[in-house]
MIDOSE-1310 file (N, C-alpha, C; in nm, 2 decimals, decimal comma, always signed):
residues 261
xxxx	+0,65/+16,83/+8,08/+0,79/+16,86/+8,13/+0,85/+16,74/+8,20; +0,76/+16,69/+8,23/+0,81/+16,53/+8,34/+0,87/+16,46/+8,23; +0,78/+16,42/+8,14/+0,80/+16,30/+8,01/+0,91/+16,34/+7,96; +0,95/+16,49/+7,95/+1,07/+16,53/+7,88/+1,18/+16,47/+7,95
xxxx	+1,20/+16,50/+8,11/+1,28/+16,50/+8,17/+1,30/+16,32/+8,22; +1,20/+16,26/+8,18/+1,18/+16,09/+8,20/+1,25/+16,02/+8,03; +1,22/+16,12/+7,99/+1,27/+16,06/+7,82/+1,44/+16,06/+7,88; +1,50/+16,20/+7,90/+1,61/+16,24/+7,86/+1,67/+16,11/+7,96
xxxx	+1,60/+16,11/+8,09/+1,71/+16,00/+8,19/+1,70/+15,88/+8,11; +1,56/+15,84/+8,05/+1,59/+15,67/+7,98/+1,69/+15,71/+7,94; +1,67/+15,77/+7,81/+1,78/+15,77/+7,71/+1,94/+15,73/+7,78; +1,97/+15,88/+7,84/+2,12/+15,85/+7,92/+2,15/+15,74/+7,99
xxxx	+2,00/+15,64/+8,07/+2,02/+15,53/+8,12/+2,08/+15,44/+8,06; +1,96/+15,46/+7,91/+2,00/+15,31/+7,79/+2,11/+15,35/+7,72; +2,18/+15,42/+7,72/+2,32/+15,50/+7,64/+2,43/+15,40/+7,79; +2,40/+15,46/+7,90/+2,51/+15,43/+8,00/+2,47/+15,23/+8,01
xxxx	+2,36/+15,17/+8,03/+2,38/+15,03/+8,00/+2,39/+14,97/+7,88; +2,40/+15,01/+7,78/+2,48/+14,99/+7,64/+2,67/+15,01/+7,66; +2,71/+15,07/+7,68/+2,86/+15,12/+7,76/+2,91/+15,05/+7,82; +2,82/+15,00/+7,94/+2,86/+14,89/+8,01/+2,90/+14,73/+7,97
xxxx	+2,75/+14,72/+7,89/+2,73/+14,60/+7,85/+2,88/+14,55/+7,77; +2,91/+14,67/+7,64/+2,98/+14,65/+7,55/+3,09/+14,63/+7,61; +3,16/+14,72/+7,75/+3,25/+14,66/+7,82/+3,25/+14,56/+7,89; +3,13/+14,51/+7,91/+3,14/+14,41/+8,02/+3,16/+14,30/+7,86
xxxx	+3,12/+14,28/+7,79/+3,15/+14,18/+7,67/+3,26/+14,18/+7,66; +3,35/+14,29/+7,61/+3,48/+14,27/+7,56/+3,60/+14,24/+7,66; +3,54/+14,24/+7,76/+3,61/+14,19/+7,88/+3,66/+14,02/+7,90; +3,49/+13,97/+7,83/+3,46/+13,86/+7,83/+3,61/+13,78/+7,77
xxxx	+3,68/+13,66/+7,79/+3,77/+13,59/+7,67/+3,71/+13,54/+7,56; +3,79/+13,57/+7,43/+3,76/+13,47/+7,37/+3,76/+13,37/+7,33; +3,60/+13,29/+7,33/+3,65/+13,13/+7,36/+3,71/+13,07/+7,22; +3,83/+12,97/+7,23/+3,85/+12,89/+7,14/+3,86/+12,72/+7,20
xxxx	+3,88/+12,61/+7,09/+3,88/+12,50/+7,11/+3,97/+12,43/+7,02; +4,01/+12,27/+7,03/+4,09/+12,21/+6,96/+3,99/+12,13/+6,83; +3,84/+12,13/+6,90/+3,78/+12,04/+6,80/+3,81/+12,14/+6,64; +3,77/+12,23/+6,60/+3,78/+12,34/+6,51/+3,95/+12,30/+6,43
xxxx	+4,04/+12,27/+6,49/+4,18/+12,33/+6,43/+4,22/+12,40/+6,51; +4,35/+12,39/+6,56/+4,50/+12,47/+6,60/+4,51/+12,60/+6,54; +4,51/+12,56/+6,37/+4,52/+12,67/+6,27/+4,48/+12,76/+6,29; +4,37/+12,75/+6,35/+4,22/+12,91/+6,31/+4,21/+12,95/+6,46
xxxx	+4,29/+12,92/+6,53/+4,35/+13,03/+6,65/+4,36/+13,15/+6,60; +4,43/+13,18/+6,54/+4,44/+13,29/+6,49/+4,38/+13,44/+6,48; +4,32/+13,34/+6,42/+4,17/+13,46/+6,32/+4,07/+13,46/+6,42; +4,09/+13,44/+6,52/+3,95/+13,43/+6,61/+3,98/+13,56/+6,69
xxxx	+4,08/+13,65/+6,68/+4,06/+13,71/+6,79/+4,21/+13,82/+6,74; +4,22/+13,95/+6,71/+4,35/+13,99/+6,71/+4,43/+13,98/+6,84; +4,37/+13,96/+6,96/+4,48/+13,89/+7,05/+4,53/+13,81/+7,04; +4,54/+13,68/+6,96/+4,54/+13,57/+6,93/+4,60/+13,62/+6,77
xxxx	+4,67/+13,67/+6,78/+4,73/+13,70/+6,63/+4,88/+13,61/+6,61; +4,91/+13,63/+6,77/+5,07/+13,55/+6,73/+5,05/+13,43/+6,72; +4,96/+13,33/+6,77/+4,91/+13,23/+6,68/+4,96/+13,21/+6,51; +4,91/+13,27/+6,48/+4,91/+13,27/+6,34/+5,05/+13,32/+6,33
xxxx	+5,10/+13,47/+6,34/+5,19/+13,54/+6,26/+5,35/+13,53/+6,31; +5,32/+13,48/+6,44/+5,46/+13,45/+6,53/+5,56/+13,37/+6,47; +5,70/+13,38/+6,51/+5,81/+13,34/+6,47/+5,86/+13,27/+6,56; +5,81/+13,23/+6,68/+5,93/+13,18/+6,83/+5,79/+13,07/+6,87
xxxx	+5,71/+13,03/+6,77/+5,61/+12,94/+6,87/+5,65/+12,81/+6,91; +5,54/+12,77/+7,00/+5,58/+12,66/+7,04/+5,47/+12,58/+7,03; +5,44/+12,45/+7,04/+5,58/+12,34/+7,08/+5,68/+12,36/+6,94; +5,79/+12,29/+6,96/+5,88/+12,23/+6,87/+5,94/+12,10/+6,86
xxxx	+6,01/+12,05/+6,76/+6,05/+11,92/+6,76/+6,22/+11,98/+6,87; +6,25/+11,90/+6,93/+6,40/+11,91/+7,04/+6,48/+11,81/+6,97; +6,53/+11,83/+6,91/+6,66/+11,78/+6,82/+6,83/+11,78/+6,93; +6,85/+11,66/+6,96/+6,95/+11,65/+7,06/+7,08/+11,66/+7,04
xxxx	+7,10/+11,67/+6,92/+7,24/+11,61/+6,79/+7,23/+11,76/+6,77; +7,14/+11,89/+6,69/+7,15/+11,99/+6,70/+7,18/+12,11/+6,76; +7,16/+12,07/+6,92/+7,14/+12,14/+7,01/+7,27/+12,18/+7,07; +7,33/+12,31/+7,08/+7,43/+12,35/+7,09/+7,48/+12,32/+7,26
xxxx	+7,59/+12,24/+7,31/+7,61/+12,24/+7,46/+7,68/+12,37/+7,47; +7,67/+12,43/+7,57/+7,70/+12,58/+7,64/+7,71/+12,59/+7,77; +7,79/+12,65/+7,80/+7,79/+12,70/+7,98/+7,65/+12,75/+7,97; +7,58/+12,75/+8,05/+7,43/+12,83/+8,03/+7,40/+12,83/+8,18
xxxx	+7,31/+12,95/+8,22/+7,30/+12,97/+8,39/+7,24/+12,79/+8,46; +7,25/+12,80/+8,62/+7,26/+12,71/+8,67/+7,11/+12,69/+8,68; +7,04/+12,55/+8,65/+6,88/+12,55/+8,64/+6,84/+12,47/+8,77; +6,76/+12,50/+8,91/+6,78/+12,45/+9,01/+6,61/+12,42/+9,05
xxxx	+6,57/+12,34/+9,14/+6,41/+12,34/+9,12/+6,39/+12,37/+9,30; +6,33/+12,51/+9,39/+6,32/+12,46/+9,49/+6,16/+12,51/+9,56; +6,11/+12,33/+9,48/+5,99/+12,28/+9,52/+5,98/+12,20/+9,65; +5,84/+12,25/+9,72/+5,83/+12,14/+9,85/+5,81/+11,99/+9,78
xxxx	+5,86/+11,92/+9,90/+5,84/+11,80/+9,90/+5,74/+11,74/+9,98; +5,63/+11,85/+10,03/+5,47/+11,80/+10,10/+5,42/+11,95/+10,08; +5,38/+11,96/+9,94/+5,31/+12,08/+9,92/+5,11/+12,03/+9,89; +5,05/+12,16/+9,95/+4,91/+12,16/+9,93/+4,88/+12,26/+9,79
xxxx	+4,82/+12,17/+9,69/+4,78/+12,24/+9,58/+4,59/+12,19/+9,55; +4,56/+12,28/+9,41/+4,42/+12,25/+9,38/+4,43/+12,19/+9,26; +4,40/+12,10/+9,24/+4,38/+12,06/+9,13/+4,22/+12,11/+9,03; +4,25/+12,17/+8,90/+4,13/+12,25/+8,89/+4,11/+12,18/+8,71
xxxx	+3,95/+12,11/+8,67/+3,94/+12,11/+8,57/+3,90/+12,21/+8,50; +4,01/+12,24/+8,39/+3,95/+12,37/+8,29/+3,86/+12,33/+8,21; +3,84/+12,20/+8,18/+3,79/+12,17/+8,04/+3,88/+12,13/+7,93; +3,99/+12,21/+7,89/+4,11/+12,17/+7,76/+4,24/+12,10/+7,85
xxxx	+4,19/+12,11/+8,00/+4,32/+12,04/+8,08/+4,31/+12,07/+8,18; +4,40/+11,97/+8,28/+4,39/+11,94/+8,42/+4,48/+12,07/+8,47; +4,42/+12,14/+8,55/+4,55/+12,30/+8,56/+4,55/+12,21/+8,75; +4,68/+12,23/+8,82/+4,74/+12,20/+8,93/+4,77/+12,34/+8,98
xxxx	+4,76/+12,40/+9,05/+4,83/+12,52/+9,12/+4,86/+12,50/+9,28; +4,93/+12,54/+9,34/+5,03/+12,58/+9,44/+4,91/+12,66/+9,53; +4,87/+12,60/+9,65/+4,78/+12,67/+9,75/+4,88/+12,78/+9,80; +5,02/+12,78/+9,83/+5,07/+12,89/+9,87/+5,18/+12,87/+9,82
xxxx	+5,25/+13,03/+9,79/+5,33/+13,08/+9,71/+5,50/+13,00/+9,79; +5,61/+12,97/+9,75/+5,73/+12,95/+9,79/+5,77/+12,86/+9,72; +5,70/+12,85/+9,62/+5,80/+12,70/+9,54/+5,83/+12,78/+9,39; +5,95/+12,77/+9,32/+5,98/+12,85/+9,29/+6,13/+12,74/+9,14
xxxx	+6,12/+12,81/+9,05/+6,26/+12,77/+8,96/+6,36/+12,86/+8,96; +6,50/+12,86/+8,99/+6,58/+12,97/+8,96/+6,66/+12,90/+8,88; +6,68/+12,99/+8,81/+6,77/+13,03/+8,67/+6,90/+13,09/+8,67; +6,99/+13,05/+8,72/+7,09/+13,11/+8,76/+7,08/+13,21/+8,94
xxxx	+7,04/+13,33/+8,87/+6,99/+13,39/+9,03/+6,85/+13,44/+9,03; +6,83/+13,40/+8,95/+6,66/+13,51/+8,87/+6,58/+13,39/+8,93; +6,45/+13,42/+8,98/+6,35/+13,37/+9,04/+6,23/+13,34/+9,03; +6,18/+13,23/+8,94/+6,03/+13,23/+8,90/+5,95/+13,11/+8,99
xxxx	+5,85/+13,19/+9,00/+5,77/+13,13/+9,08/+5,67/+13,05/+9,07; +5,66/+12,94/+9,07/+5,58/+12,87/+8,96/+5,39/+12,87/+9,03; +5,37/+12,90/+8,86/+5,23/+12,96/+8,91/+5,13/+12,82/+8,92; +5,19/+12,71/+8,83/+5,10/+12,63/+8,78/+5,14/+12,49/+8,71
xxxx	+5,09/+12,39/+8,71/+5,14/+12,29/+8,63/+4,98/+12,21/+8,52; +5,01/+12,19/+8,40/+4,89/+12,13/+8,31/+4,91/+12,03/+8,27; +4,87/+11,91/+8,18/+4,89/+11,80/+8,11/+4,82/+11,84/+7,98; +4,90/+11,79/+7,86/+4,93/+11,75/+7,73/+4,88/+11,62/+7,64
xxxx	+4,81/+11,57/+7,64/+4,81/+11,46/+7,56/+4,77/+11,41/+7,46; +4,84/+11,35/+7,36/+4,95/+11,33/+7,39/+5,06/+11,45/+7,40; +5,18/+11,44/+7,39/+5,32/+11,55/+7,44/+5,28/+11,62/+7,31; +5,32/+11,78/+7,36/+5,30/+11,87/+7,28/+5,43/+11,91/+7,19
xxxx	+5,55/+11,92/+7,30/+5,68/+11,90/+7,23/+5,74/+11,74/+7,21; +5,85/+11,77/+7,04/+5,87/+11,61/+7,02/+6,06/+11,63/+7,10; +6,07/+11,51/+7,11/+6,21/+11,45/+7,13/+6,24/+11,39/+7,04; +6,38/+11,45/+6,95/+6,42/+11,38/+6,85/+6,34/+11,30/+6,73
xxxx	+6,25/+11,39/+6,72/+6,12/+11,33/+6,68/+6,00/+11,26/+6,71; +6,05/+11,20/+6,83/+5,96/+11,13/+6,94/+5,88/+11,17/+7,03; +5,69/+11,16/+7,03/+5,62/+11,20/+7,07/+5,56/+11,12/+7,20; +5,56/+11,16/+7,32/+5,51/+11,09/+7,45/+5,41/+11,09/+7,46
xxxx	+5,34/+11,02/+7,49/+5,18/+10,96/+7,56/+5,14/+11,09/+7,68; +5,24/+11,21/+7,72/+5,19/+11,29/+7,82/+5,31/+11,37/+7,82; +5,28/+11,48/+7,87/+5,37/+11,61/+7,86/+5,27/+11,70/+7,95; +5,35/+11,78/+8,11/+5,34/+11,83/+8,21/+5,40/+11,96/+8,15
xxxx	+5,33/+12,06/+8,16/+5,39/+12,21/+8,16/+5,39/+12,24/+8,30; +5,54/+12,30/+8,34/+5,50/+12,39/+8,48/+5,56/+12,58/+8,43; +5,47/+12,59/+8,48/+5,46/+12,77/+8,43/+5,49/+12,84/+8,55; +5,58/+12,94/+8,51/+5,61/+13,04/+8,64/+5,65/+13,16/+8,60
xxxx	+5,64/+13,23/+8,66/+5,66/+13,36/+8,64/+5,73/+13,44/+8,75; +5,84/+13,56/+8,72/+5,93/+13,62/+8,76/+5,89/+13,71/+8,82; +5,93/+13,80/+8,93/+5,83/+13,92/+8,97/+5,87/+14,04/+8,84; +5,96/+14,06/+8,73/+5,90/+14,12/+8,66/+5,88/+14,11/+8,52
xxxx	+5,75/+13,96/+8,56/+5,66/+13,96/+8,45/+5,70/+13,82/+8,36; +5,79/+13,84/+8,35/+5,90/+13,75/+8,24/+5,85/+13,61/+8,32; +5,84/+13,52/+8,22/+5,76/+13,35/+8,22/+5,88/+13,26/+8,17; +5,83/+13,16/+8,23/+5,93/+13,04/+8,24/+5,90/+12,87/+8,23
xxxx	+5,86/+12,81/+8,11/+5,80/+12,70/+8,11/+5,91/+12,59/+8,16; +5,87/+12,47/+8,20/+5,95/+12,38/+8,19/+5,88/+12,25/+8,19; +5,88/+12,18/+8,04/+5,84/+12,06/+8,00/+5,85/+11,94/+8,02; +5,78/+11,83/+8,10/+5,82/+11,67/+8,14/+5,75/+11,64/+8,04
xxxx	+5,84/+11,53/+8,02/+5,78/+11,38/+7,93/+5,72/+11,26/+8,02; +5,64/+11,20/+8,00/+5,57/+11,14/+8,05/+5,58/+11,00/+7,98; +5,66/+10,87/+7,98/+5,63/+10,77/+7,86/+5,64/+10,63/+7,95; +5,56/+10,55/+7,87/+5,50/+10,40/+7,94/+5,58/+10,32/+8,05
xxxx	+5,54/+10,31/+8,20/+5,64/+10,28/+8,29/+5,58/+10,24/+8,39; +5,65/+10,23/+8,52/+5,60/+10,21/+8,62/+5,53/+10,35/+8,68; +5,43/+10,32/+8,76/+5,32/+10,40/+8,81/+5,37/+10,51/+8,91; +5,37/+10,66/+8,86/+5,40/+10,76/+8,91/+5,31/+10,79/+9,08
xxxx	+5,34/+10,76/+9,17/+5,27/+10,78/+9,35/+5,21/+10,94/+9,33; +5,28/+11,05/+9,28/+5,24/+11,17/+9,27/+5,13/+11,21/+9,20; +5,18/+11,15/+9,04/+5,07/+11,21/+8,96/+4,93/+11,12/+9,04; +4,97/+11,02/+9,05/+4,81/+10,95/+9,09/+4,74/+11,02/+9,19
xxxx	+4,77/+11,10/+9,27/+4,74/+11,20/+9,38/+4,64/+11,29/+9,29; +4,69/+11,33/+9,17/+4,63/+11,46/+9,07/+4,51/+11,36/+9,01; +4,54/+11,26/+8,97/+4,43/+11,18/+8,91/+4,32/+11,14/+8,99; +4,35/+11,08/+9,06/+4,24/+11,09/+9,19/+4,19/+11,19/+9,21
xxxx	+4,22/+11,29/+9,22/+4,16/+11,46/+9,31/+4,11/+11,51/+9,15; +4,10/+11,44/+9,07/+4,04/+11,53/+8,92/+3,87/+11,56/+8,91; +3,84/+11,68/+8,98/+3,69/+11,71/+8,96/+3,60/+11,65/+8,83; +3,47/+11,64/+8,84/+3,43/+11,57/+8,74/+3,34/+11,66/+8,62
xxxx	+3,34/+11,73/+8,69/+3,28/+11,85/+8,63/+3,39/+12,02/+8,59; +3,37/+12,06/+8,47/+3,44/+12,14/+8,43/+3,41/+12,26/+8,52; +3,54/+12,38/+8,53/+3,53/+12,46/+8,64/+3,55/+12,40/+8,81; +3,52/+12,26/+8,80/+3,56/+12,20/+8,96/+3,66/+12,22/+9,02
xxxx	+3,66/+12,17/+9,11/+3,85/+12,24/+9,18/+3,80/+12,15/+9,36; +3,96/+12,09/+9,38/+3,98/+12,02/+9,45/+4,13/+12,03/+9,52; +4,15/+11,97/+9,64/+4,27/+12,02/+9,69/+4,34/+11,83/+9,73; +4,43/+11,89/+9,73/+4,58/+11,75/+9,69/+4,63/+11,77/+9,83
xxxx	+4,68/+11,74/+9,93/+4,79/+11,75/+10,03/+4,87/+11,64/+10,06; +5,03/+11,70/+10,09/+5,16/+11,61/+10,07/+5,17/+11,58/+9,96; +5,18/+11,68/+9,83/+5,23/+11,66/+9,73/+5,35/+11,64/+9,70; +5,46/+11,59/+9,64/+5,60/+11,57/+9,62/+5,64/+11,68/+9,48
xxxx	+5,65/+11,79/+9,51/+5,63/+11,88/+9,39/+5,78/+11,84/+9,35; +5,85/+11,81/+9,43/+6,00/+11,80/+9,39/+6,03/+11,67/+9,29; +5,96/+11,60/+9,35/+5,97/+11,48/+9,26/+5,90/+11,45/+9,14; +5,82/+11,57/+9,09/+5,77/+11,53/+8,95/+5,88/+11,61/+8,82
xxxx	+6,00/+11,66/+8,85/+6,07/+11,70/+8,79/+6,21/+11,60/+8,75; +6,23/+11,57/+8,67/+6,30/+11,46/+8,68/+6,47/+11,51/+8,66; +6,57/+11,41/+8,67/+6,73/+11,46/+8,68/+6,73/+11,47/+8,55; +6,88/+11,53/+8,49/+6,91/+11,54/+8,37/+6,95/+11,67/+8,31
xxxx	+6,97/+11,66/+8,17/+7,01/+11,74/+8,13/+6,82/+11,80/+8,06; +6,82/+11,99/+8,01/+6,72/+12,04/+7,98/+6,77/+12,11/+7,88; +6,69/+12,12/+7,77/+6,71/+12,15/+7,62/+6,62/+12,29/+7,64; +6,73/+12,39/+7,59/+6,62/+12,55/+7,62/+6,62/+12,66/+7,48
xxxx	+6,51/+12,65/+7,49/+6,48/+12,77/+7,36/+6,42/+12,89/+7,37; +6,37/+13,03/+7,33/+6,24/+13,07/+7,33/+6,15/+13,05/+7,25; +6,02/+13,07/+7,30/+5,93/+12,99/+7,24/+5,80/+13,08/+7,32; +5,68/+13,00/+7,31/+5,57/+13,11/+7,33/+5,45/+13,01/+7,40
xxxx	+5,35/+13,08/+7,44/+5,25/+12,97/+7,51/+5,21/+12,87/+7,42; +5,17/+12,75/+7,43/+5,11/+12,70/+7,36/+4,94/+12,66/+7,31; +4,90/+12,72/+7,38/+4,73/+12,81/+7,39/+4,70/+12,96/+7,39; +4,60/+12,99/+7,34/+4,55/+13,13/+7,28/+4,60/+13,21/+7,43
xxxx	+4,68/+13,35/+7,44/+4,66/+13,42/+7,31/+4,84/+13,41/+7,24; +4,89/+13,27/+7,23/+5,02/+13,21/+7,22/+5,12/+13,31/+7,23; +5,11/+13,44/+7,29/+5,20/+13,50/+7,35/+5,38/+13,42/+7,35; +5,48/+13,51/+7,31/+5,60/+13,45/+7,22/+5,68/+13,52/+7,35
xxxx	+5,82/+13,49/+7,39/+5,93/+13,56/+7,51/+5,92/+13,47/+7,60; +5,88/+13,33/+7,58/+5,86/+13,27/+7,70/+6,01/+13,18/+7,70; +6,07/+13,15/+7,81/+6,18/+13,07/+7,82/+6,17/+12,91/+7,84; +6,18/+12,88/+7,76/+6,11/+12,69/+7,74/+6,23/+12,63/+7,78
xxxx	+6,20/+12,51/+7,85/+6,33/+12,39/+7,92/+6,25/+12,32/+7,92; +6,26/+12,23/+7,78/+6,25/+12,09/+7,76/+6,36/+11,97/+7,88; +6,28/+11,93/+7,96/+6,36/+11,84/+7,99/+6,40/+11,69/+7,93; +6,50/+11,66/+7,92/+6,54/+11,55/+7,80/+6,50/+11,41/+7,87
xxxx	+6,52/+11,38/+7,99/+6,49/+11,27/+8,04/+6,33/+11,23/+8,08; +6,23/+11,18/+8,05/+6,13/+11,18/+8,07/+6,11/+11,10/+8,22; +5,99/+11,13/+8,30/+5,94/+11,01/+8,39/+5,83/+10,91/+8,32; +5,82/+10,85/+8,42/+5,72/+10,74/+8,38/+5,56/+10,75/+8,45
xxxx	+5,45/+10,70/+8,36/+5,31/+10,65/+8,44/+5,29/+10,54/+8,36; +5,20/+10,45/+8,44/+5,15/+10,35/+8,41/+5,07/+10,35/+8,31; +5,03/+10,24/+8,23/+4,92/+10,26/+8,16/+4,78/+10,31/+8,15; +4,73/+10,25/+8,35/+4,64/+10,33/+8,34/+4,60/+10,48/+8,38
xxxx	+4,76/+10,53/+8,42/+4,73/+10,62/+8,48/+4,75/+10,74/+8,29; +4,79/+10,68/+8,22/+4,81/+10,78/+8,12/+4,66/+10,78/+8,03; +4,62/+10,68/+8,01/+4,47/+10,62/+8,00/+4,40/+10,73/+8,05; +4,38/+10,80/+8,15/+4,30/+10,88/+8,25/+4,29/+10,98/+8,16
xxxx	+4,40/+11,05/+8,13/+4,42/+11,16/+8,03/+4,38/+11,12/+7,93; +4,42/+11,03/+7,87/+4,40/+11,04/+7,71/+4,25/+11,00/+7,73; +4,17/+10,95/+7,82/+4,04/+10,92/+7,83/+3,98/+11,03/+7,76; +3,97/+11,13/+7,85/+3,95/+11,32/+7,86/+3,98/+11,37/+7,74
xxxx	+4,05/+11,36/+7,69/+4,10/+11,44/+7,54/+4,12/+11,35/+7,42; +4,03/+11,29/+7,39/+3,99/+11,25/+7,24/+3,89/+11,27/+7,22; +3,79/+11,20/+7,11/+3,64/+11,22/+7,04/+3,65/+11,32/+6,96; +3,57/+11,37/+6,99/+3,54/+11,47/+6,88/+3,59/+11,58/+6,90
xxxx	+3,57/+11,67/+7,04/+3,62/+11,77/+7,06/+3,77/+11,80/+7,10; +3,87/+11,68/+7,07/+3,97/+11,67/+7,15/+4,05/+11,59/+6,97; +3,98/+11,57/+6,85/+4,06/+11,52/+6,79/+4,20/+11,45/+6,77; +4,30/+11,52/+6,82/+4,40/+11,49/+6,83/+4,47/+11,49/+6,96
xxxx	+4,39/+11,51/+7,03/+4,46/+11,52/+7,15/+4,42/+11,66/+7,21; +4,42/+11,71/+7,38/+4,49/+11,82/+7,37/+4,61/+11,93/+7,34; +4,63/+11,93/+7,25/+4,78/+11,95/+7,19/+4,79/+12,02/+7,07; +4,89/+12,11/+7,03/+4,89/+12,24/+6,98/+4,98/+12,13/+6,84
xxxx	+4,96/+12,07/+6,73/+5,11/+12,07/+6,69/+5,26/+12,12/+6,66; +5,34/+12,07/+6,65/+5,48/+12,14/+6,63/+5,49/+12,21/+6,58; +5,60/+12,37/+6,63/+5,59/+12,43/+6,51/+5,75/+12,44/+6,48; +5,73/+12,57/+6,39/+5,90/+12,57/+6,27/+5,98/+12,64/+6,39
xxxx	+6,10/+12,62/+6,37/+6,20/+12,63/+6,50/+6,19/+12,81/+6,43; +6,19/+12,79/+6,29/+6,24/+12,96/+6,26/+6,37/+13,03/+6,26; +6,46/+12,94/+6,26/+6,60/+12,94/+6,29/+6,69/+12,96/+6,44; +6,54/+12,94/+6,52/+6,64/+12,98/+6,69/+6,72/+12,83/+6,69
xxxx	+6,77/+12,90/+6,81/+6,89/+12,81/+6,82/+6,78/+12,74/+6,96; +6,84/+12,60/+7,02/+6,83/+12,50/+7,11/+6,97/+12,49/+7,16; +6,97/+12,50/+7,30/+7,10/+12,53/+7,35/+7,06/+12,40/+7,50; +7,19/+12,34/+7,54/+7,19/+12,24/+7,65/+7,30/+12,28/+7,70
xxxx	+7,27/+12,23/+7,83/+7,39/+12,27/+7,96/+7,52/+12,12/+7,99; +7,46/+12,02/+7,94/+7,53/+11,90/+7,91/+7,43/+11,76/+7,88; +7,44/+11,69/+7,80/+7,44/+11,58/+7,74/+7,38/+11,45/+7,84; +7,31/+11,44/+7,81/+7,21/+11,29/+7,87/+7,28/+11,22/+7,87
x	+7,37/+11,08/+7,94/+7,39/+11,00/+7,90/+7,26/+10,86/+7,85
């Protein structure tokens, strides 16, 4: 009678840690990389389907001459000017985040809050064809839900005081994480006009509705400070860079608020 009733609990045991397990797996992400192909994002995962089957992806080439000028809401940036962030290596990129919340993009009156900023390299979106040595995503998000990228160019110049702050504080080990203070969050955004489309993440699971502002004027880094990056993301596992290639506009429109001189 015992053995019966010792059978029946394994059993239910190894039934309920089988259950588990399988959820605790599919919980797990799944991993992808650049060494493999861009391409076969895709297929690695039906989460990861818009990859492949999407219509609004991104990056794209930003065509200046195409880009329709419009009244379009007022794009305003209000980041601290001595903010404490972490700088965190993922491994596919340097992720920056905001130790505390109040820095923020508004879009006319709508309010995203920027969750984060990463490097590109080389630039993931082109300008007029033209591809930069570095490209800064800052990512934010609205309280409902709705995301909001906005893209720097980064091309050969005099030495950025800010970014060198991130380059310095760059953990050496993947998963590391380190803290920045007196950041100029304000000042890594540069003046100008901003080229805007929809478009979609540019990493798995490339999720599409995202509101992209290409900014048209780029900043500058030094040589060696771009060097840092592109150190990190070549060989073998980095082939091309970390960087998604361009994709097909798909017929959206590219809309600007006024004209670069």
């Amino acid at each position: 009678m015992h053995s019966v009733i010792f059978k029946t609990l394994f059993a239910a045991t190894s039934i309920a840690s089988l259950a588990f397990g399988a959820t605790a797996a599919a919980s797990e992400p799944t991993p992808w990389n650049y060494a493999e192909g861009t391409e076969h994002w895709g297929y690695l995962s039906p989460e990861f389907s818009a990859c492949r089957d999407g219509l609004m992806q991104s990056p794209i080439d930003v065509s200046r001459v195409a880009a329709h000028t419009r009244a379009l809401p007022a794009l305003s940036f209000a980041y601290a000017t001595s903010a404490s962030v972490n700088v965190i290596n993922k491994g596919h990129t340097i992720q920056t985040e905001p130790a505390a919340a109040g820095n923020a993009l508004l879009i006319g009156n709508k309010r995203y809050e920027l969750a984060q900023f990463h490097v590109h390299t080389p630039s993931e979106n082109f300008l007029d064809g033209e591809q930069y040595p570095l490209e800064v995503h800052f990512v934010h998000q609205a309280a409902d839900g709705s995301r909001a990228v906005v893209g720097v160019f980064y091309d050969e110049g005099p030495a950025d005081a800010q970014l060198q702050k991130i380059i310095t504080a760059i953990p050496s080990e993947e998963s590391g994480q380190s803290r920045v203070n007196a950041l100029n969050l304000r000042s890594l955004i540069p003046s100008g006009s901003s080229y805007r489309f929809s478009g979609s993440l540019t990493t798995p699971p490339c999720s599409e509705g995202i509101a992209w502002h290409v900014m048209g004027r780029p900043k500058t880094a030094s040589i060696t400070q771009l060097a840092a990056f592109d150190a990190r993301y070549s060989g073998l596992e980095f082939p091309g860079g970390n960087r998604r290639p361009v994709q097909s506009l798909n017929g959206r429109a590219i809309s600007t608020e006024a004209r670069d001189d």
